[in-house]
N, C-alpha and C positions, 0 to 999 in steps of 0.2 A: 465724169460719170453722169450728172444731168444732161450734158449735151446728148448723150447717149444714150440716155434713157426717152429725151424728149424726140430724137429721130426716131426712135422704137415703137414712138405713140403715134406719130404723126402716121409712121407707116402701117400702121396697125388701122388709120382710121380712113387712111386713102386702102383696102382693102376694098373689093365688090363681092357679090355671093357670086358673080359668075365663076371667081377662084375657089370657092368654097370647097371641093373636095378634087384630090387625086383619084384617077380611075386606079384601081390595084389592079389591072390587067396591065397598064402601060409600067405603075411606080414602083407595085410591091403593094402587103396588106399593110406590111411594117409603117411606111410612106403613105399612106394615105390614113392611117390611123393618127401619125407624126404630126401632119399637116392638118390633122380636122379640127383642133384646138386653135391652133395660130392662124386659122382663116376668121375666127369669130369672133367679134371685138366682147360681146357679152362673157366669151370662157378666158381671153385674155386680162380684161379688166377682173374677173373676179380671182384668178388664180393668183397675178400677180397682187392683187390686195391680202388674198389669204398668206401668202410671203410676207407681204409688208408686215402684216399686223401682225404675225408670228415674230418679227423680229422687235416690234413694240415689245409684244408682252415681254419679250428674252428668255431667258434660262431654258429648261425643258420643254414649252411655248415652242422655241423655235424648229424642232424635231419631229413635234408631238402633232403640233395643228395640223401641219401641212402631209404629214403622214397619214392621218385620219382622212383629210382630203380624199389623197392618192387611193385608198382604203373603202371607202364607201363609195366613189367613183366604181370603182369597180363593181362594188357590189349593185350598183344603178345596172351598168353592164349589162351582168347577170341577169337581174328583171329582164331586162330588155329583150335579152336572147332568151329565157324561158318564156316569151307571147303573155308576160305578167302585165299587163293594163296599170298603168301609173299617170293618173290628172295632171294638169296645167305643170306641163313639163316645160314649156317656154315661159310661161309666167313666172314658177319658183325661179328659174336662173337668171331673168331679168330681174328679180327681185333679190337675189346671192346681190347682185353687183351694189343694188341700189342699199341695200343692209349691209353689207363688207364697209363700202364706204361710209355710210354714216361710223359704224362701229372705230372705224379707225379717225375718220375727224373728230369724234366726241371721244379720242383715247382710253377706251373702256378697257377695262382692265380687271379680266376672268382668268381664273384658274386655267391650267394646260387640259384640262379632263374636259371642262365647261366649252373654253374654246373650241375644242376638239368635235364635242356634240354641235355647236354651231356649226363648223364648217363641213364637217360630215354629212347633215340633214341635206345643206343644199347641194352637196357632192354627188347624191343619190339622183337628182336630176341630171347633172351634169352629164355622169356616166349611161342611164339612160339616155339621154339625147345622142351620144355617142352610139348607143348602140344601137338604135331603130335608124340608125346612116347606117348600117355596116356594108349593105348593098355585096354587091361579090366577094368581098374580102375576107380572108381567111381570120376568124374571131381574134385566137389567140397573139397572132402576131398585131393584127389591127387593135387590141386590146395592150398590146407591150406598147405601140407607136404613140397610141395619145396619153399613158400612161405615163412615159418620159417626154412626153412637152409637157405635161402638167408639172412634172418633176423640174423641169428647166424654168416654167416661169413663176414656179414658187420661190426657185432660186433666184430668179432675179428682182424676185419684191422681195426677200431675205437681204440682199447686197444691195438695194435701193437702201432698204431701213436702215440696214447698217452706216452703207456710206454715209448715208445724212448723216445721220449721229456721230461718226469719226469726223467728217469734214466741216458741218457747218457747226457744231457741239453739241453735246444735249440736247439744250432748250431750244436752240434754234433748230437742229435736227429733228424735234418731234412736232415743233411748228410747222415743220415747211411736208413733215411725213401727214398730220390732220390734214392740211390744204390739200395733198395728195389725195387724202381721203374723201374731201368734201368734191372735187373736182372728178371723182369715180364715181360717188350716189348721185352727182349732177347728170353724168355720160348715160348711168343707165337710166336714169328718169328719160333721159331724152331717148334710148333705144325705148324706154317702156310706150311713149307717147308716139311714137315712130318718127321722131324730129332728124333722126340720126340713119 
């Protein structure tokens, strides 16, 4: 599973913006909504932490946060397509990545409701940034496309935290899940500073 998560990174970080988005006249709106998440290391790195750390917290944590995500992403969306003016929209989600991470290296430990409000807040950028790209694409389905990659790479920071925690135990599991975390607010300090 590590090996597999670590080609996922590498490939996520040999990524260029010239891939950065699908024409929806060649792919589809579906396809080019799909693909606007997984071309961006800042929405990759923060989705799949919001997975991770939902799977820290456990119990309803793990349903709850990432569905709030998915939720308020949308509702970013909406701003977006209603010409609603919303500030430092690249600043909050390099800042999602560089907070997700600390939160999960320093293993904090909120409530599903509290969680929820965290990840929601920076979701609302997310989902705006998604939507001032929507360019030709037909909202609704470009709206379902990055809605299920976000769904996909919550799920795989869900099964990242997981498998630590089955494979390496517990304690070694949530050690090696913090370094995960401290290695994500490093990434985005460096998109923050343009190092990356």
């Amino acid at each position: 599973m590590l090996t597999v998560t670590t080609a996922a990174l590498l490939l996520a970080l040999d990524v260029t913006p010239a891939f950065a988005h699908l024409s929806p006249d060649e792919h589809g709106s579906f396809m080019a909504g799909f693909t606007h998440p997984l071309f961006g290391l800042d929405h990759i790195l923060a989705m799949v932490a919001v997975g991770l750390w939902a799977a820290m917290l456990g119990g309803r944590a793990v349903w709850i946060v990432p569905s709030a995500f998915v939720g308020m992403m949308a509702v970013g969306f909406a701003l977006a397509m209603s010409g609603i003016g919303l500030p430092f929209v690249e600043p909050a989600i390099l800042a999602s990545v560089v907070v997700l991470g600390l939160v999960i290296a320093a293993a904090i430990q909120l409530p599903a409701f509290a969680g929820a409000i965290l990840v929601g807040a920076f979701a609302v950028f997310h989902g705006y940034a998604h939507g001032t790209e929507l360019g030709a694409a037909n909202a609704l389905p470009y709206l379902a496309g990055f809605a299920a990659a976000t769904v996909l790479l919550h799920a795989a920071g869900i099964g990242l935290g997981l498998a630590l925690g089955s494979g390496l135990g517990a304690t070694t599991g949530r050690w090696a899940a913090r370094a995960l975390g401290g290695a994500t607010a490093l990434l985005g300090l460096g998109l923050m500073t343009g190092a990356m």
